[in-house]
VEXDREN-2710 file (C-alpha; in Angstrom, 1 decimal):
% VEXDREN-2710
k/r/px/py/pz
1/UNK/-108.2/148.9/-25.1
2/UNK/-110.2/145.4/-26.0
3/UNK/-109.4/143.0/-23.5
4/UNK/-108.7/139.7/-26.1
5/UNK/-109.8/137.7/-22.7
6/UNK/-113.2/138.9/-23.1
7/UNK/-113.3/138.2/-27.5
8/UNK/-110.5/135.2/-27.7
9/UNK/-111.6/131.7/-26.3
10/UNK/-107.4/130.6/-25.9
11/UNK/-108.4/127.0/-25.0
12/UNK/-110.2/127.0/-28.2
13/UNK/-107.2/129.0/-30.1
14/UNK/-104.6/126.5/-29.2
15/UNK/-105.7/123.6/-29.6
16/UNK/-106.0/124.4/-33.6
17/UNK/-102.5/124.1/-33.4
18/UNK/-102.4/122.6/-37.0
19/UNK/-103.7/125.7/-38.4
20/UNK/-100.6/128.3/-38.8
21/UNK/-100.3/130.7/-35.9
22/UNK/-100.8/133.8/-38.1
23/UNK/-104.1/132.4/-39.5
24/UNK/-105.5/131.1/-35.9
25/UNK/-104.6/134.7/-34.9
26/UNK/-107.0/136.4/-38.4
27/UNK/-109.2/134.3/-37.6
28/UNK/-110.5/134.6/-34.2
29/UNK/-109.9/138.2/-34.4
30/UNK/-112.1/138.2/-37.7
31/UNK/-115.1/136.2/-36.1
32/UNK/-114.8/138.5/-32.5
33/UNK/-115.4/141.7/-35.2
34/UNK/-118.3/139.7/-37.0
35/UNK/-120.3/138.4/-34.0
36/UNK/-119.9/142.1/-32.3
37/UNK/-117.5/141.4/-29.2
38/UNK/-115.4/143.9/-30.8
39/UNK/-116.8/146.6/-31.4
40/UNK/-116.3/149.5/-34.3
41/UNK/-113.8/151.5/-32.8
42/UNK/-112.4/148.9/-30.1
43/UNK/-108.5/149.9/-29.6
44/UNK/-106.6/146.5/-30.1
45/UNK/-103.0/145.6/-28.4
46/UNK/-100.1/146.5/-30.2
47/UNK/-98.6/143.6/-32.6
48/UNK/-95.9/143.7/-29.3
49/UNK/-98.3/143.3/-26.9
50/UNK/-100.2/140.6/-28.7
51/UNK/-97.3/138.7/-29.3
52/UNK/-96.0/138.2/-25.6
53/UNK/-99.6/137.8/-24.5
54/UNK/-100.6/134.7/-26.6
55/UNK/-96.9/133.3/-26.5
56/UNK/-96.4/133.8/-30.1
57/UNK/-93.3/135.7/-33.0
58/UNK/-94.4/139.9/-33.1
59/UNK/-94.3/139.0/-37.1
60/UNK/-97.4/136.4/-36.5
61/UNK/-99.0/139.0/-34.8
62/UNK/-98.6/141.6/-37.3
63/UNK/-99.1/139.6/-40.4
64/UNK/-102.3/138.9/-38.8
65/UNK/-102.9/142.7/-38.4
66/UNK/-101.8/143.1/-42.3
67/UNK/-104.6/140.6/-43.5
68/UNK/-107.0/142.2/-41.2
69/UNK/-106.8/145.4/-42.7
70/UNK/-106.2/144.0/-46.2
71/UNK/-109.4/143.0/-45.5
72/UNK/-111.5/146.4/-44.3
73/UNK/-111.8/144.7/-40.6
74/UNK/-109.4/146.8/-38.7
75/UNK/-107.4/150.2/-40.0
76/UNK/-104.1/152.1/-38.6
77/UNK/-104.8/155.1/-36.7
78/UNK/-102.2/157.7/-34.9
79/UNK/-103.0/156.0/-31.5
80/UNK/-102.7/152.6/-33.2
81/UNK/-104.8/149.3/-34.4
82/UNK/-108.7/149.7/-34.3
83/UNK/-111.7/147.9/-35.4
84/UNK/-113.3/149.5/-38.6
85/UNK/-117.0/150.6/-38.6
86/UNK/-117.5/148.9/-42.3
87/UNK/-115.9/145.6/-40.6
88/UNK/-119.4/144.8/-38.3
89/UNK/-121.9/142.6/-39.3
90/UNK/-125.2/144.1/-37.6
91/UNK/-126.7/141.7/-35.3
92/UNK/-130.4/141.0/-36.9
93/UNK/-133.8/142.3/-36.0
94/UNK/-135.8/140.8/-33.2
95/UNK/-138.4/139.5/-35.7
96/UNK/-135.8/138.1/-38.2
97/UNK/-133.6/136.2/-35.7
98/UNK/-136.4/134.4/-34.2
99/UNK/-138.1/133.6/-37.8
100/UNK/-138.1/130.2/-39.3
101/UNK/-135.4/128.8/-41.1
102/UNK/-137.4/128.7/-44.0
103/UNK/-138.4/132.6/-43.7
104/UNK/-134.9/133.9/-43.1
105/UNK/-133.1/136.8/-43.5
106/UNK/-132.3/136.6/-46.8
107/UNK/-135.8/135.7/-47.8
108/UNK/-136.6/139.7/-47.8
109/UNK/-134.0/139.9/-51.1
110/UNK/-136.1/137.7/-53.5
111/UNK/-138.4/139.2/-55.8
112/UNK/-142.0/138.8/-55.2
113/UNK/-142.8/136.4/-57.3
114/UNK/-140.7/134.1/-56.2
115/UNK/-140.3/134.8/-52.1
116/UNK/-144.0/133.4/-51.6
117/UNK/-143.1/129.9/-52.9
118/UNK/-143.3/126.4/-51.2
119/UNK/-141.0/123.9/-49.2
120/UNK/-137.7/123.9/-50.9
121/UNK/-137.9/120.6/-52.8
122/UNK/-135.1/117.4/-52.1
123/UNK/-134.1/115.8/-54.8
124/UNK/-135.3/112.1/-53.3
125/UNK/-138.3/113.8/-53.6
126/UNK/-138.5/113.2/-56.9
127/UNK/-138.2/109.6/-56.8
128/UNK/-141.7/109.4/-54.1
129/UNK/-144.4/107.5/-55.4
130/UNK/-147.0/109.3/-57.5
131/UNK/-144.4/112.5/-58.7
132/UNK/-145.2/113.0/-61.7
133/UNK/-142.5/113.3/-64.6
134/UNK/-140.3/110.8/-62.6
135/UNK/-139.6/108.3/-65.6
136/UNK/-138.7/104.5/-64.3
137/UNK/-135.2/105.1/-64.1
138/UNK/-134.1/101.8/-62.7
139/UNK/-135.2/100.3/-66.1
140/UNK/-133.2/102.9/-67.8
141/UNK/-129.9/100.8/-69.7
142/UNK/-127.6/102.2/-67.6
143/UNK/-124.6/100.0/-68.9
144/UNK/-125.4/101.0/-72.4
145/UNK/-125.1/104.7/-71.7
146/UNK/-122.0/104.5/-69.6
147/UNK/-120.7/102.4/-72.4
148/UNK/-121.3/105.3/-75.0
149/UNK/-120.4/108.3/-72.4
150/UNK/-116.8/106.3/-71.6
151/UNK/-116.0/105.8/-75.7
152/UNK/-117.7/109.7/-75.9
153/UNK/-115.1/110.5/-73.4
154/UNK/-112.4/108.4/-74.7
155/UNK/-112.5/110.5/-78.3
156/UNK/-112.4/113.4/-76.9
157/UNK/-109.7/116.3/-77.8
158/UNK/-108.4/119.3/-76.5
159/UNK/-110.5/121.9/-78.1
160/UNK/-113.4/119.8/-76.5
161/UNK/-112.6/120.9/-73.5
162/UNK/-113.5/124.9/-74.6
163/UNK/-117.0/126.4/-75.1
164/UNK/-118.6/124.5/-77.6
165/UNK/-121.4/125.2/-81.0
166/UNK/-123.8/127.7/-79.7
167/UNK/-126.7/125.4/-81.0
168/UNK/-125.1/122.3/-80.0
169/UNK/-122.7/119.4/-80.7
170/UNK/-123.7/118.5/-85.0
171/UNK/-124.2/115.2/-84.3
172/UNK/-126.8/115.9/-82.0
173/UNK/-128.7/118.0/-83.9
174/UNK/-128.6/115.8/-87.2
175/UNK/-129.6/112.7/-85.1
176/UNK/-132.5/114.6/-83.4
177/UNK/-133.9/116.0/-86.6
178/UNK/-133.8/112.5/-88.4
179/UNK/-135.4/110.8/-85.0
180/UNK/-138.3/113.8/-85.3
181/UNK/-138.9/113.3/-89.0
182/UNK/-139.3/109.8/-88.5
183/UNK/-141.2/109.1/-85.5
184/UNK/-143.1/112.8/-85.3
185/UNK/-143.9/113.7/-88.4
186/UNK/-142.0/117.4/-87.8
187/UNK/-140.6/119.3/-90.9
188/UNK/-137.0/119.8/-90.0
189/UNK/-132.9/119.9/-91.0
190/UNK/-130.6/119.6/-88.4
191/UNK/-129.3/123.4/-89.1
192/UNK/-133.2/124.3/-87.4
193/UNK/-132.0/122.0/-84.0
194/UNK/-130.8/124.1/-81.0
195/UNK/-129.8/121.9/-78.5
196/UNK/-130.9/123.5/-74.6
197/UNK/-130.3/122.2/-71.0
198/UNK/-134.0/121.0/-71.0
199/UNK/-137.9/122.6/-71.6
200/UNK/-137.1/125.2/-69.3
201/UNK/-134.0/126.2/-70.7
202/UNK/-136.3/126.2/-74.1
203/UNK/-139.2/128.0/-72.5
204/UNK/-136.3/130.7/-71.4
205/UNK/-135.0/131.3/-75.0
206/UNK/-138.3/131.3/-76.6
207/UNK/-139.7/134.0/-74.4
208/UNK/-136.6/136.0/-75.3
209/UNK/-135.6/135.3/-78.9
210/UNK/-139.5/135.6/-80.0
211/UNK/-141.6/138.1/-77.8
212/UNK/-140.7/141.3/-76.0
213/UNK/-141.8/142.7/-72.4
214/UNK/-145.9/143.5/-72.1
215/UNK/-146.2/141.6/-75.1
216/UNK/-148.6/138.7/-74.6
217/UNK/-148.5/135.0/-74.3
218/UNK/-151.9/132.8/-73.6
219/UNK/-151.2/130.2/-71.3
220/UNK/-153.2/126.8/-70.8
221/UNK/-155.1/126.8/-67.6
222/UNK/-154.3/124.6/-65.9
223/UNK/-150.9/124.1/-67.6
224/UNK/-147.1/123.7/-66.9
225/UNK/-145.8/125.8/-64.0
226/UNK/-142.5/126.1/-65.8
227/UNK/-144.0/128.1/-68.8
228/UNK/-145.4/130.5/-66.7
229/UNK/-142.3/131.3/-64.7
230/UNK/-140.3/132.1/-68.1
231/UNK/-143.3/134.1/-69.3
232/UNK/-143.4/135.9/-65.9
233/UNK/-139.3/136.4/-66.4
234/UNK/-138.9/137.4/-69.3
235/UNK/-142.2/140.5/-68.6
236/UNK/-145.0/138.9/-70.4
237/UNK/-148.6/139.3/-69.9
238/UNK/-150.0/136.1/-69.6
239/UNK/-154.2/135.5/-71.2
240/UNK/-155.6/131.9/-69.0
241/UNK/-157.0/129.5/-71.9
242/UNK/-159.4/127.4/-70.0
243/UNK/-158.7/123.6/-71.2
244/UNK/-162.3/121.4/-71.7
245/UNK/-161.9/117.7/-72.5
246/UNK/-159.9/118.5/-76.0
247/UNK/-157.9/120.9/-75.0
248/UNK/-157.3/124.3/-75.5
249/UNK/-159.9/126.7/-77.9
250/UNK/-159.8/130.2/-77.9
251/UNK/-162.8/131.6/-79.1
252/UNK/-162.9/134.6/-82.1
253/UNK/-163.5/137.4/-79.8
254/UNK/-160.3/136.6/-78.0
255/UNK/-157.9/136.3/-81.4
256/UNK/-159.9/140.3/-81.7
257/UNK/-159.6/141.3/-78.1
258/UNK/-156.4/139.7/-76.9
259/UNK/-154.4/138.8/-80.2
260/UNK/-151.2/137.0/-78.2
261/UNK/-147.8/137.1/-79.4
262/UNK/-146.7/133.6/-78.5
263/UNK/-149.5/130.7/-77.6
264/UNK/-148.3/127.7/-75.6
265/UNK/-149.6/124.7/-76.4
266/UNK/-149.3/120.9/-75.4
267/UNK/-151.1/119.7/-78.0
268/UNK/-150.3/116.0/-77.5
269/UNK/-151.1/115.1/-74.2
270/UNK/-152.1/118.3/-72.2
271/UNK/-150.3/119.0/-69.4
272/UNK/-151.6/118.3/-66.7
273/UNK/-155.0/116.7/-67.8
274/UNK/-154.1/115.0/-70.6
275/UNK/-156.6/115.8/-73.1
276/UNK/-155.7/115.0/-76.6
277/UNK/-155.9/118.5/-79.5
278/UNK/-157.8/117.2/-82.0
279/UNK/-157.1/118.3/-85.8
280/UNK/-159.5/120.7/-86.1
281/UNK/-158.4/122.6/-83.3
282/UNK/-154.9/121.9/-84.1
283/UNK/-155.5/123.3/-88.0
284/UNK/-157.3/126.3/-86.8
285/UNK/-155.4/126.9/-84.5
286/UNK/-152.4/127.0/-86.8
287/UNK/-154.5/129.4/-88.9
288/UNK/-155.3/132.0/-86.4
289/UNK/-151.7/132.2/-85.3
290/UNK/-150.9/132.9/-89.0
291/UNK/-152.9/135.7/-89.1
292/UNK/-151.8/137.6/-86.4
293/UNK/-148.2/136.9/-86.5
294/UNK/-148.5/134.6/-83.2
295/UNK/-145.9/131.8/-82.8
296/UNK/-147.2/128.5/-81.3
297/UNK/-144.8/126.9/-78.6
298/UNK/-145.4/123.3/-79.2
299/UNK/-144.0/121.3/-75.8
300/UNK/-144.3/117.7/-76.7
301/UNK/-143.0/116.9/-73.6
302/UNK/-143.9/112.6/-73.4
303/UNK/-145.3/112.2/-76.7
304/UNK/-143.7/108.9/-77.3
305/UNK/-145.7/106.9/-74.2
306/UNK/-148.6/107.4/-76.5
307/UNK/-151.0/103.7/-74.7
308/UNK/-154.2/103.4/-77.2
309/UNK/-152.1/103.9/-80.8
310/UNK/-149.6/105.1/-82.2
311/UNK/-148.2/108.8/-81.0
312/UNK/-150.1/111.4/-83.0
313/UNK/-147.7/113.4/-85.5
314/UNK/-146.8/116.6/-84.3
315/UNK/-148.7/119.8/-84.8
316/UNK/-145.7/121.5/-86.2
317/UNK/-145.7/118.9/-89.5
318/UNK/-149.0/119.4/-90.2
319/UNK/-148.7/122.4/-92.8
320/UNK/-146.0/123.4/-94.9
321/UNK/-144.5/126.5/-92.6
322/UNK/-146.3/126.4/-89.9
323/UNK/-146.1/128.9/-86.8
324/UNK/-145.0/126.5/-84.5
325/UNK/-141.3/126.2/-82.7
326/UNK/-141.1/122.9/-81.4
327/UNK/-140.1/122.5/-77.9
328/UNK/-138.3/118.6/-76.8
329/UNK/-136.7/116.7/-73.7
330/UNK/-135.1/113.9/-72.8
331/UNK/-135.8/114.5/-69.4
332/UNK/-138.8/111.8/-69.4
333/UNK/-138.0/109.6/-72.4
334/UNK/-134.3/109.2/-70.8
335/UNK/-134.0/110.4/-67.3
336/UNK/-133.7/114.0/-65.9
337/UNK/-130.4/114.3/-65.0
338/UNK/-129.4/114.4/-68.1
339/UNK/-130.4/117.8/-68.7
340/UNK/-130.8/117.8/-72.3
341/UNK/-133.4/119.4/-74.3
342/UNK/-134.2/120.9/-77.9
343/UNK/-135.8/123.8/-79.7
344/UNK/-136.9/123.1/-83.1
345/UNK/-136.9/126.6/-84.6
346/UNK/-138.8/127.5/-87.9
347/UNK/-136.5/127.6/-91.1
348/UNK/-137.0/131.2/-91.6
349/UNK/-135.5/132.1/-88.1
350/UNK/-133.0/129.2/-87.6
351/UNK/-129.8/131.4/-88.2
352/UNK/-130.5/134.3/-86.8
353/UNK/-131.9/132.5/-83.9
354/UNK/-128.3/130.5/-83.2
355/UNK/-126.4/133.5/-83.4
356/UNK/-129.0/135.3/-80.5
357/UNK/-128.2/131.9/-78.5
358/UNK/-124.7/132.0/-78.6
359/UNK/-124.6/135.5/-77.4
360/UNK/-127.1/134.3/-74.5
361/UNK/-125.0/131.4/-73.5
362/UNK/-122.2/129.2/-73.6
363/UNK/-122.6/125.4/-74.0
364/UNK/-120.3/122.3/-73.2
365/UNK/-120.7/118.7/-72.2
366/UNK/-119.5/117.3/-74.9
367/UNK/-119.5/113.7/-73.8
368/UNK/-123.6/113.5/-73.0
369/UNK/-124.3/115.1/-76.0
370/UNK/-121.9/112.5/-78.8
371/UNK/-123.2/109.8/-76.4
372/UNK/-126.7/110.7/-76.8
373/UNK/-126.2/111.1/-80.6
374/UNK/-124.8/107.5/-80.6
375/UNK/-127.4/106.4/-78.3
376/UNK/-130.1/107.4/-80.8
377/UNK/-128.4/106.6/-84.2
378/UNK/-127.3/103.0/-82.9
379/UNK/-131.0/102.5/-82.2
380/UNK/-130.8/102.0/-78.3
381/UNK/-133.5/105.1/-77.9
382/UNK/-136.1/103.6/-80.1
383/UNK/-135.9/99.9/-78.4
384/UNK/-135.9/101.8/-75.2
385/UNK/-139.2/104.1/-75.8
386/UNK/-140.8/100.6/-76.8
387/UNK/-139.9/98.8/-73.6
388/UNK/-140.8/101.9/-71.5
389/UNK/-144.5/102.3/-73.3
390/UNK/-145.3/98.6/-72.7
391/UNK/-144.3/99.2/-69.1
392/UNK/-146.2/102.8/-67.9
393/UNK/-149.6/101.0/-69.9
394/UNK/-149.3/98.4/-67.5
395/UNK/-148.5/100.4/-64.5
396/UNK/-151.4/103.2/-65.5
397/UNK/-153.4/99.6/-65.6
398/UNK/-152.3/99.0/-62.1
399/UNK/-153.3/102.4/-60.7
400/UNK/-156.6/101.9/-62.0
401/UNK/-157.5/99.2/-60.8
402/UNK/-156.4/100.0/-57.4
403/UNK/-158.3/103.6/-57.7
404/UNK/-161.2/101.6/-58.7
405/UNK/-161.1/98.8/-55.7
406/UNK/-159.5/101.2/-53.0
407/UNK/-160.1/104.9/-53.6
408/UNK/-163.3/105.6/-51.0
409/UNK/-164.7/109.3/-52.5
410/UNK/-166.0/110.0/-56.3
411/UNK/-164.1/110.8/-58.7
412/UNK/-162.6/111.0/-62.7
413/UNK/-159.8/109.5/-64.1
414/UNK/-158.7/112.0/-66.7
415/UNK/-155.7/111.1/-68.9
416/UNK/-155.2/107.7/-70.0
417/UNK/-154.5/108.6/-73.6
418/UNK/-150.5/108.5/-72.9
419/UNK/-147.7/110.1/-71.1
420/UNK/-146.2/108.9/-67.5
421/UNK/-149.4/110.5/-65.3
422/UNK/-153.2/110.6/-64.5
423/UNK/-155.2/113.1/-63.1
424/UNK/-158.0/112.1/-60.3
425/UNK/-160.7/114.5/-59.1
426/UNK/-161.5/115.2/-56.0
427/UNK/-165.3/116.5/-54.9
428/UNK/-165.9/120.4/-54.5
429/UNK/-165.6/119.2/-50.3
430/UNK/-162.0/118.3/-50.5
431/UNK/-159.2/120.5/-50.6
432/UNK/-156.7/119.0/-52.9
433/UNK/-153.7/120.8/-51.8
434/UNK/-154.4/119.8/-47.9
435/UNK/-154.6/116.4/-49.3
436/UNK/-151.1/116.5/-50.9
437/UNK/-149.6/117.4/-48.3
438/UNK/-150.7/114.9/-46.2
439/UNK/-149.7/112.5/-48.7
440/UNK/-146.5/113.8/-48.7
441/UNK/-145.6/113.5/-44.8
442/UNK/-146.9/109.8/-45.7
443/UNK/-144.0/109.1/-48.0
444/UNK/-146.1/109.7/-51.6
445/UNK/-145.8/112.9/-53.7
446/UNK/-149.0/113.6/-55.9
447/UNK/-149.0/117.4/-56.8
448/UNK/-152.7/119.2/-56.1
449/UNK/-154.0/120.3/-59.7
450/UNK/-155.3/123.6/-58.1
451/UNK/-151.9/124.2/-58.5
452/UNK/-151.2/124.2/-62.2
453/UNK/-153.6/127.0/-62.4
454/UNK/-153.1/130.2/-64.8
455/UNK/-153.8/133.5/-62.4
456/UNK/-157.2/134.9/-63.6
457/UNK/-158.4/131.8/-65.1
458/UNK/-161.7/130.3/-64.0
459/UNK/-161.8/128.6/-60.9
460/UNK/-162.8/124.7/-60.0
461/UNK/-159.9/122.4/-61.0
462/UNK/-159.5/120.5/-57.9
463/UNK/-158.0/116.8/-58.0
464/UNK/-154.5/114.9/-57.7
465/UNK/-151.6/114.9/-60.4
466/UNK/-150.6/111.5/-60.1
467/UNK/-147.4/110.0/-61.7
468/UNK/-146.9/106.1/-62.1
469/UNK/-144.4/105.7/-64.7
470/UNK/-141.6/104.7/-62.0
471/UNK/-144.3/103.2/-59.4
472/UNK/-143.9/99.1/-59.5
473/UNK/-147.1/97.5/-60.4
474/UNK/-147.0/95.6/-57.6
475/UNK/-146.8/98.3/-55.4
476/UNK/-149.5/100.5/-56.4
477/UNK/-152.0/99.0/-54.8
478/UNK/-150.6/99.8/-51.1
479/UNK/-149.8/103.6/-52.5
480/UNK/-153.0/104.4/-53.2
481/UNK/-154.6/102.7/-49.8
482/UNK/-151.8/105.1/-48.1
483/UNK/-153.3/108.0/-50.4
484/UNK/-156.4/107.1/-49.2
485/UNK/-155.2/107.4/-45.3
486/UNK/-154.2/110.8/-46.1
487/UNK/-157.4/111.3/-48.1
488/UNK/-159.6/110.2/-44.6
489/UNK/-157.1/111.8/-42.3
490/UNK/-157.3/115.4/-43.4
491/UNK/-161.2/115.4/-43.8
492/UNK/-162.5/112.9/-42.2
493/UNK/-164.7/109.8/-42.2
494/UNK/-166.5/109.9/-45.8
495/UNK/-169.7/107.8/-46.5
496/UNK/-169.9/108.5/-50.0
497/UNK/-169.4/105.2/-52.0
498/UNK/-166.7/104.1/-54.3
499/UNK/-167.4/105.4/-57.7
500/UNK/-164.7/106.1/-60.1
501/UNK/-164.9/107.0/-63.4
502/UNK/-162.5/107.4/-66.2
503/UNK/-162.5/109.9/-69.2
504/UNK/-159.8/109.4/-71.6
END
């Protein structure tokens, strides 16, 4: 029979004397079975036995036994009360208990694509100096948006508070369709609006709704990370297109050799190098995906922070039915939380597409999304992207100049056209991931470009992602003096001289 001296700490058991006796009692009994002190088959004292033995009622002691077997940790047997063999957790393997906390146990359930990934990411991460997609969110009106959630809030009725339209609240969709007609030249009714919870969300239902597994989808490389973990979800095969200074172009042979199913595109300001599609690539591209029954995802992900013009109109406007779904966020031209997105879906699949998302998901929040309507038909979003343009041009001035007085290796400025980031290069002798993470345990979070790379695309992107649009301009300067320390400290003293050049 288990001696309870041996598996029960009593000290410990009475002083939580303001948990109820009977669940004290379930409780240490439970952990004893889970850590192994008592072991599968271990006889335990009767309930009567129990009782006088820790000073407690029998019927503590047995409606501890009832929950315990309730339970699968102990069963009845003729010669009484004994530990279960299903009720054991199995104390781990040498090599797992001593791993790192980061390599755990549970580590060996994840699929392989995703087991092999980096430091789990804080959320104050985010908000380092040189992320990029961080949008300044301290100039963000706060009080205005409150304002509008609380009324949003205030309105609301019962049947709010149930699963809501599939595609997303009407309001929202009609004043995203007028903002896009307006300010990005896209072809659209509010009946062609999905509303999502953000570009992933998008990439997610795009992969799904328009391409099957094995079928293929060519990728920009380098390009967005979060487009080729849907792809790789949802099973398809993924073709690199190498960018040059303008972008994607896929050559003939490849439309004949590789004819893709779905081509994803940021045509506007390419993520991450930020090279600008011109028309003719942008018509022929269109053409090409017309012939082969392709459908161009158009992520036009920070469009509106266009610095040297106007923002160029949108490649889905540009011909009457165009291949193009039309993929949008608020995440950077409001502020990520928010977790707000939109597919723009072509007229000929809009219904049947709605009806696929509403079997795929559920949506709610009704407040953000009336707020956000209100917030762009009162004309608060269209002051806002004005303020915030004027603001990332001077702080992409600002890092610069400080590249330009402070940075001590070669290197290209790619980028400047627009959006919230710059690329820098780094010579073929740096290794721009060792860099980053030095940069990182210094308090700054620029993301290495080698990692925005397609698999089985060409080689030799090697630079610094670097984002600026929540950086104060008076600030910059020490940031990149600190990027520089990180710079010197992983490889060394470097005699080359300053020399940095920009490409737009």
């Amino acid at each position: 029979m288990a001696d309870l001296d041996l598996v029960i700490d009593r000290r410990q058991f009475k002083r939580r004397h303001s948990v109820p006796a009977q669940r004290r009692l379930y409780l240490a009994l439970r952990d004893a079975i889970l850590a192994g002190r008592l072991q599968p088959g271990a006889l335990l004292p009767s309930s009567r036995v129990l009782a006088q033995d820790l000073g407690m009622a029998r019927n503590t002691a047995i409606h501890a036994y009832e929950l315990l077997a309730a339970e699968g940790y102990v069963q009845a047997t003729r010669q009484g009360t004994v530990v279960s063999a299903f009720g054991v957790m199995p104390p781990l393997p040498d090599h797992e208990a001593s791993a790192p906390a980061e390599v755990s146990a549970f580590a060996a359930g994840l699929s392989q694509r995703v087991a092999g990934r980096g430091r789990v990411r804080r959320p104050e991460d985010d908000l380092l100096p040189f992320m990029p997609g961080t949008p300044a969110l301290d100039s963000f009106p706060f009080d205005t948006w409150r304002r509008l959630v609380d009324r949003a809030q205030r309105q609301a009725a019962a049947q709010d508070l149930g699963y809501r339209h599939a595609a997303g609240e009407p309001e929202l969709r009609q004043a995203i369709a007028t903002h896009l007609r307006a300010a990005r030249g896209v072809r659209c009714h509010a009946d062609q609006v999905i509303v999502t919870d953000g570009t992933q969300h998008s990439l997610d239902l795009c992969a799904h709704l328009l391409a099957d597994p094995g079928d293929r989808v060519w990728m920009e490389h380098p390009g967005y990370g979060g487009a080729r973990t849907a792809f790789s979800a949802a099973g398809l095969v993924q073709v690199p297109i190498t960018v040059d200074a303008e972008g994607q172009q896929a050559m003939d042979a490849l439309w004949r050799t590789q004819p893709p199913r779905l081509v994803y595109a940021t045509p506007s300001h390419q993520y991450p190098l930020g090279s600008v599609l011109p028309l003719s690539r942008r018509l022929a591209l269109i053409d090409q995906a017309r012939r082969h029954a392709a459908w161009i995802l158009e992520d036009d992900y920070d469009s509106e922070f266009r610095h040297d013009g106007p923002p160029l109109a949108a490649m889905q406007g540009l011909v009457d039915d165009a291949p193009v779904v039309y993929l949008g966020t608020f995440s950077k031209s409001m502020f990520p939380g928010l977790r707000l997105g939109f597919i723009v879906m072509p007229a000929a699949l809009a219904d049947r597409a709605v009806a696929v998302v509403g079997d795929l998901g559920r949506r709610g929040r009704v407040a953000e999304q009336r707020a956000l309507a209100a917030f762009i038909q009162d004309g608060h979003f269209a002051r806002h992207l004005r303020r915030m343009r004027r603001l990332y041009a001077a702080r992409q001035q600002a890092l610069r100049e400080a590249l330009d007085r402070h940075w001590p290796v070669e290197g290209t400025v790619l980028g400047g056209q627009g959006g919230m980031h710059l690329v820098l290069s780094l010579p073929d002798t740096q290794t721009d991931s060792a860099v980053a993470e030095r940069a990182f345990a210094l308090g700054l979070s620029p993301r290495p470009l080698s990692f925005y790379g397609t698999p089985g695309g060409l080689q030799g992107f090697n630079g610094l992602v670097m984002g600026y649009a929540h950086v104060p301009a008076d600030a910059v300067a020490a940031h990149v003096k600190t990027m520089a320390r990180a710079l010197l400290e992983v490889n060394g003293p470097l005699l080359s001289p300053i020399n940095i050049s920009t490409s737009n």
